[in-house]
N, C-alpha and C positions, 0 to 999 in steps of 0.2 A: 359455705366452704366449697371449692371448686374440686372437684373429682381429677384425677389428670388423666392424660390420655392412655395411659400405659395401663393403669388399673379399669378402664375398662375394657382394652384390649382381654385383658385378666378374664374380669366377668365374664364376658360373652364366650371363651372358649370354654371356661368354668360351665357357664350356661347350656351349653351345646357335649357338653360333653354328661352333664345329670340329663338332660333329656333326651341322651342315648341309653344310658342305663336304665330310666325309667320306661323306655319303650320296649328294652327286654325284658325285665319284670313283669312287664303287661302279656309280655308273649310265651313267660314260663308261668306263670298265672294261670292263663286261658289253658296253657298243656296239663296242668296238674289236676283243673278245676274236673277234667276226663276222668277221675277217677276220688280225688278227695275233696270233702264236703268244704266252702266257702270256710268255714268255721275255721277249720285245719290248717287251712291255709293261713289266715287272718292269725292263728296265735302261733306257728311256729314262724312268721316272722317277725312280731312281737319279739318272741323269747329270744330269735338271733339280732334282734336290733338292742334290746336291755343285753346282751351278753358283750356285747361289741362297745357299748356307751359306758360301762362301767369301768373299766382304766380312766377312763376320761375324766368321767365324773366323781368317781374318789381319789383322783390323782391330790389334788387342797386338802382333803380330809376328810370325815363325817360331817362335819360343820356345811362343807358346802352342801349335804340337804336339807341344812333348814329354809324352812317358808313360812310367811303370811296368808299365802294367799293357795293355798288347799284347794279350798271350795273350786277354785278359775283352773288348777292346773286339773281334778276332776272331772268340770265338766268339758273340759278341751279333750281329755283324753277319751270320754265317753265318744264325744262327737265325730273326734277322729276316726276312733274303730266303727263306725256308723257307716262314716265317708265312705274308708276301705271296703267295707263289707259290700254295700250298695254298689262299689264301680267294678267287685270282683263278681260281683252277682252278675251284673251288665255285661262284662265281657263272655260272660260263659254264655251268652244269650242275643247276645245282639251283632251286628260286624265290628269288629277293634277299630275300625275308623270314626263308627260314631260312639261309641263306648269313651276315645281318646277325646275326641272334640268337644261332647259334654263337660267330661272332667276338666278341662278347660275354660270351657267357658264360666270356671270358678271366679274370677276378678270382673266378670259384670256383674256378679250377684255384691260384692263386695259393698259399694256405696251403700246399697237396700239393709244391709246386716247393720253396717255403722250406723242408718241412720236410726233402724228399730233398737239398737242397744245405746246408743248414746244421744238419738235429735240431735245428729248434727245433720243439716240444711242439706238436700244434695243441687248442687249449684245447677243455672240452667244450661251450661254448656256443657252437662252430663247427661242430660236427659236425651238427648240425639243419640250419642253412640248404644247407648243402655237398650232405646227401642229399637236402635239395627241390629244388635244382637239379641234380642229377645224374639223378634219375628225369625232369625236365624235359627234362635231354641226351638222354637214353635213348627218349623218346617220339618228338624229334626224329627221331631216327637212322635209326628205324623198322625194329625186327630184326623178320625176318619168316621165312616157313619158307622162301623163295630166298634168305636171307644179309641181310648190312647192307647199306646204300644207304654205296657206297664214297664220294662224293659227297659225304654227309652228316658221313661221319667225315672225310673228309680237310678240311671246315669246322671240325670241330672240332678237329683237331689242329692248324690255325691257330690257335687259341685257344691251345691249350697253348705254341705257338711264343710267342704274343702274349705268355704270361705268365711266360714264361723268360725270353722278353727285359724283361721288369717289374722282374723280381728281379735279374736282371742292371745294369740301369742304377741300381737303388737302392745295388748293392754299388758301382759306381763313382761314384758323386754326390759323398760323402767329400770325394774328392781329384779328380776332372775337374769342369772345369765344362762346361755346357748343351754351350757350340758346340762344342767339343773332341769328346765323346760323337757329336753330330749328324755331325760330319766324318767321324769314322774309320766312325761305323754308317753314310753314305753310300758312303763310300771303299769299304771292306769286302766290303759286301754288291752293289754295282756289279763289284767283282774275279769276286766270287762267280758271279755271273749273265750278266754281258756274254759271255763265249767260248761260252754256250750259243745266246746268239741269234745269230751271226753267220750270215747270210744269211736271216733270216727277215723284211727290211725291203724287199726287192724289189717291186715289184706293189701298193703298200698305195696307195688313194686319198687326197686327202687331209684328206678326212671323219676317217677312222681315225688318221692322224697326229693332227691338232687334237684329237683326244680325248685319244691317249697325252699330249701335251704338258699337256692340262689337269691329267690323274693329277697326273703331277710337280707341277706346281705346286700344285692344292690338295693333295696329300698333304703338303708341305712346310711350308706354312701352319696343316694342322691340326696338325704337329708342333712349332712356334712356339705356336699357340696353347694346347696341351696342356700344354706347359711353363710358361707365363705363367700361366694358370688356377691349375694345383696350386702355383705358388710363390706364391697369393693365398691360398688357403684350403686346411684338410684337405682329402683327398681324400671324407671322409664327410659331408660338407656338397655334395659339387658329381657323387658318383657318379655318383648314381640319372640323371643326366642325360643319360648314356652309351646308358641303355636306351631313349633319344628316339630312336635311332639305328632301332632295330626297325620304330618306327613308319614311319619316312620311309623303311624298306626294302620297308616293304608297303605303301604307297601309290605309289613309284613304281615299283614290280613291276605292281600292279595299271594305274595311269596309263599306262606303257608295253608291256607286255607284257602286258596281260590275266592275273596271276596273280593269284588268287584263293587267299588260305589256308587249306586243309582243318581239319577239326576237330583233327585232331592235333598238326598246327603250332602252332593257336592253342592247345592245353592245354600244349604244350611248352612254347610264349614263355610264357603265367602262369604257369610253376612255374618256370623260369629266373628268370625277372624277381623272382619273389615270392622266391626264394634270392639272388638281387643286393641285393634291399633290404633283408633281414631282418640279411644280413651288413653292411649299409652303418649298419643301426639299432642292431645289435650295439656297432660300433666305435666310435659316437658315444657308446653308454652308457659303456663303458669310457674314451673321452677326457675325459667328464664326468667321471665318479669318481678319474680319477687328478688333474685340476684344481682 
């Protein structure tokens, strides 16, 4: 089926417009992180994103929660709150440019997840872009002769969380739909994380709240708009958009925090980014050829 031109004008604004609110999330995050535990953060946006999905999601009825598939919407939710945890840990630790650019580099790990959950083959003209972006991870990480920058990997294995839970929501698409998915991966992943923060809200001014509260909200918005996007156009028409994300992590790194990106950062982000697009260029060719 041909996409038209007009709906992907659609996506990419769609596109561009979730990965500004995701970059301010990132930036009330790192502010709040100044004063409440990871934890805190992690479940009151939980609880504002279940508050905000529920019209949605009982709008059909009660019926629209039933499922087969429990066990998948569980461990996606488990994984998720993982994801979040690990890149909000990262940002309170590391510069937001490379905190962002890990998180990102969640769609090269993607092939590697498919192929350990299902053997399917990963083709050879994936295995190019996969090792430019992985000596990109690798420069990142910054192994040195005192050990890896734990910081840096626990960014990146939010990515790998990011992209289990990709392939996860792809296996339940089938037969859940959008709000279904978005309720139980709220539900879940709030189960998840809530009984770890109890008592970490005591003392918090409320600077620090109004920030947690924004999280939830825009993280909940960019996951409406992320949905809405990709059910406009491929996802290889609207990717490369995702790596705007980098940028507005290094400018408000720099704008707020005076961080400044060292050389290796910046070679890391051009070989990430250059393995996001090459695989983004890849997929287009192949959708052409099979059309």
């Amino acid at each position: 089926m041909t996409t038209s031109p007009s709906n992907v004008r659609r996506a990419i604004y769609l596109s561009l417009l979730m990965v500004t609110i995701a970059s301010t999330a990132a930036v009330a995050t790192k502010l709040a992180s100044s004063q409440a535990s990871t934890e805190a953060i992690v479940t009151v946006q939980y609880l504002i994103c279940l508050l905000l999905c529920l019209p949605i999601t009982l709008r059909p009825g009660l019926h629209n929660l039933r499922t087969r598939k429990a066990g998948l919407h569980l461990f996606r939710g488990a994984v998720g709150v993982l994801g979040f945890y690990l890149f909000y840990a990262a940002l309170d630790n590391i510069p937001m440019v490379d905190a962002m650019l890990l998180r990102q580099s969640a769609p090269l790990t993607v092939p590697l997840v498919v192929w350990a959950w299902s053997q399917e083959r990963i083709t050879a003209s994936s295995w190019l872009p996969l090792i430019i972006g992985f000596i990109g991870v690798g420069v990142i990480l910054r192994p040195s002769a005192e050990g890896l920058s734990w910081w840096h990997a626990g960014g990146f294995l939010s990515a790998l969380c990011l992209a289990i839970s990709m392939v996860a929501t792809h296996k339940l698409a089938p037969t859940e739909p959008a709000s279904r998915i978005l309720f139980y991966y709220f539900v879940l992943s709030l189960a998840c994380v809530a009984p770890f923060s109890i008592g970490d809200f005591s003392g918090l001014d409320w600077q620090i709240w109004l920030a947690m509260l924004y999280v939830g909200v825009a993280i909940y918005f960019t996951l409406r708009l992320y949905t809405l996007a990709y059910s406009l156009a491929p996802a290889h028409h609207i990717a490369p958009i995702n790596y705007f994300a980098v940028v507005l992590g290094g400018f408000w790194g720099w704008l707020i925090w005076g961080q400044v990106p060292d050389a290796w950062s910046l070679l890391g982000s051009a070989l990430v980014i250059a393995g996001g697009l090459l695989t983004v260029y890849l997929a287009r060719q192949r959708h052409a050829s099979v059309r």
